[in-house]
N, C-alpha and C positions, 0 to 999 in steps of 0.2 A: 112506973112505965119503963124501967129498966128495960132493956133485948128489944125494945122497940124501935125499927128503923126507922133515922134521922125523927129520933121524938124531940118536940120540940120544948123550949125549956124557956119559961119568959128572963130577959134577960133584958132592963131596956139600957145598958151601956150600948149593949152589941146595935138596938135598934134606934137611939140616938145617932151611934155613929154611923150607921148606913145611910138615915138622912142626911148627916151631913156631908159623907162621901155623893149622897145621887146628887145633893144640890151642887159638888164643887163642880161631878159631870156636867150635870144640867146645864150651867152658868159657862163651865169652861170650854166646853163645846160648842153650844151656842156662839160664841166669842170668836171661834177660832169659824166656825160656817159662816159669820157675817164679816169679819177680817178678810176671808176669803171672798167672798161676794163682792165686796168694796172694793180689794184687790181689780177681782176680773174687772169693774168699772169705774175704774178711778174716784170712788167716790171716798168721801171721807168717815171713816167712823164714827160710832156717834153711842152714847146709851141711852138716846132716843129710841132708837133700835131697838134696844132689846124689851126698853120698859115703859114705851111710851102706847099706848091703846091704839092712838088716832094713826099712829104711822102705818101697820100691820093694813095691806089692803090688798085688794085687787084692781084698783082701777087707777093707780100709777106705778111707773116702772118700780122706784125705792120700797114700794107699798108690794110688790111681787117677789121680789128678792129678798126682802124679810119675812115674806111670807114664807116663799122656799126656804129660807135657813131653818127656819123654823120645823119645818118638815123634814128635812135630812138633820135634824139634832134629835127628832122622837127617834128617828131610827137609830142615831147612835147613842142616845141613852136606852135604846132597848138593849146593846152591847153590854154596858153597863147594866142593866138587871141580869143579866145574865153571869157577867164577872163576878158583879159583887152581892147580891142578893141569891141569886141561885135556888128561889122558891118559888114554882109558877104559882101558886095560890098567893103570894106578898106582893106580885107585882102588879096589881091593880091599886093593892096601898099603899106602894111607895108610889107610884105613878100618880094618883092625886094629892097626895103630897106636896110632890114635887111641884105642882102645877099648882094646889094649894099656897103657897109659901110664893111662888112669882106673881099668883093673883096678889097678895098681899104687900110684894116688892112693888107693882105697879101701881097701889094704891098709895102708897109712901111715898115714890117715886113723882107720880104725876100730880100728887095731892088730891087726886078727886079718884072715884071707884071709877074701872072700866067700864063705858058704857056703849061704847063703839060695839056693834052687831059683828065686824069681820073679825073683831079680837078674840069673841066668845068662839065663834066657826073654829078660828083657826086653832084653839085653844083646845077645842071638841076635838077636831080631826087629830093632835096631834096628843092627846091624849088616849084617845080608841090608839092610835098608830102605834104606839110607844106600847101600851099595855098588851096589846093583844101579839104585836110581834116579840114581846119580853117574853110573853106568859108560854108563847109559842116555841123559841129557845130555850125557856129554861124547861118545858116538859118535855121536850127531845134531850135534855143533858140527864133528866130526872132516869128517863126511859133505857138509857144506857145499859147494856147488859154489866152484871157485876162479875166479874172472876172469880170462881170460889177456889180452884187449885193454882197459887200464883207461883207454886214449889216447881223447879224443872223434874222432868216427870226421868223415873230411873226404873233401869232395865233390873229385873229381879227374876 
């Protein structure tokens, strides 16, 4: 497959390490929208927040504000597929992945599986959210015109 643009080559250091870069995004972002959040309302942090099912809700104020963190992190780890993955076709797999591995932290986390209905929602929407605005940046970066004469051009 040689002369073949961006052909691809299995490599899994390369895709170990992407996971583990989108989860430090995932995680550190997250962190920093709900820091924020807690900030604008004096409230206290917590990794309740991030990893606990029963919290994520709509029908109390803490239970909306983790919801919205939640919702502006898909969007910035779609920045993230885009920085560091840069393949609209991988970013539906690293996006459940990603979402993969926190169902799994909250199951660790809270000792029992997620059973709460808004966690799944919110886990839904923020996963369409994340993949489909990833997959949408990185096929606008894919789409880019290439430069084929990058030599300054000379009068003859």
């Amino acid at each position: 497959m040689a002369g073949q643009f961006r052909s691809y080559v299995w490599d899994p250091l390369l895709i170990l390490s992407q996971i583990v870069l989108m989860q430090t995004v995932y995680y550190g972002s997250l962190g920093l929208w709900l820091a924020l959040v807690d900030g604008l309302v004096r409230s206290s942090p917590s990794l309740d927040q991030m990893f606990d099912a029963e919290i994520l809700g709509f029908s109390t104020p803490p239970g909306r504000l983790s919801t919205m963190s939640f919702v502006l992190n898909a969007l910035t780890c779609a920045l993230g597929l885009l920085y560091f993955i840069r393949r609209g076709k991988q970013c539906l797999d690293f996006t459940v992945t990603v979402h993969f591995f926190h169902l799994l932290g909250c199951w660790f986390y809270s000792s029992r599986f997620p059973s709460a209905l808004t966690w799944w929602l919110v886990q839904a929407v923020c996963i369409a959210l994340m993949a489909v605005i990833g997959e949408y940046l990185c096929m606008r970066s894919e789409l880019k015109e290439i430069p084929l004469n990058s030599a300054p051009k000379s009068n003859v």
